[in-house]
Each structure stands twice: as C-alpha cells, then as structure tokens.
C-alpha positions, 0 to 999 in steps of 0.5 A: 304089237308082235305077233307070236306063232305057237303050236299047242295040243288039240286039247288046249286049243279047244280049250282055249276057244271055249273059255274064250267063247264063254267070256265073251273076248278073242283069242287073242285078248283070252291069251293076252291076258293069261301072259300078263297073269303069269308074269304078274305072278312070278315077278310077285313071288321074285319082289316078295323074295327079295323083300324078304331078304332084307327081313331080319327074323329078330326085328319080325319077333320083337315085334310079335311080340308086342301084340296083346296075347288076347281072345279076338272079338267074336266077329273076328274069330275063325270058324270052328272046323 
C-alpha cells in the first residue's frame, strides 16, 4: 500500500468523517473506495467510447429494424407521466 498526503477544505474533511461515521468504515476505506468508484467510472466511459468507434451506424439500423413495430405487453409498458 502508499500512502498519499492531500490537503482538503474543512468542509470536506467534515464530511468526509461524517459519511464515513455514519457507514460505520475508516477514512481510509471511505476514500479507497471513492477512488476506485471514479476511476471505475472513467475507464467505463473510455471502454464504452471506443466500443463505439468500432460501431457502424448501418449495421445498428438494419438491425432496428428487424424488431416488431408492436404494442409492448402491459407489464412492460412505461408508466404514463
């Protein structure tokens, strides 16, 4: 493991004890965590872009429209708004 020195404002160091706090897990864990959820994030966004990339807009259409134009069943209707 490293260990990293950072300077954050008050508010977010209160914060940050307080979540922590309230999930019952260290600072430590609470920021751990955090990092791994951000770059989770981005390197999904960046496997997702490239994926697309390689997408072809034709094959995506043909496709589509090989699906039944038909009324869902009603459990699978979205709900009026």
């Amino acid at each position: 493991m490293s260990i990293v020195q950072i300077q954050i404002p008050d508010s977010l160091q209160k914060s940050l004890y307080d979540l922590a706090s309230r999930d019952g897990i260290s600072i430590d864990q609470f920021i751990s965590s955090a990092i791994a959820e951000k770059l989770s994030a981005l390197m999904t966004e960046n496997y997702l872009n490239e994926r697309a990339k390689k997408g072809s807009r034709l094959k995506y259409e043909a496709i589509l429209a090989k699906v039944p134009d038909v009324e869902p069943e009603s459990y699978d209707r979205l709900p009026n708004v």
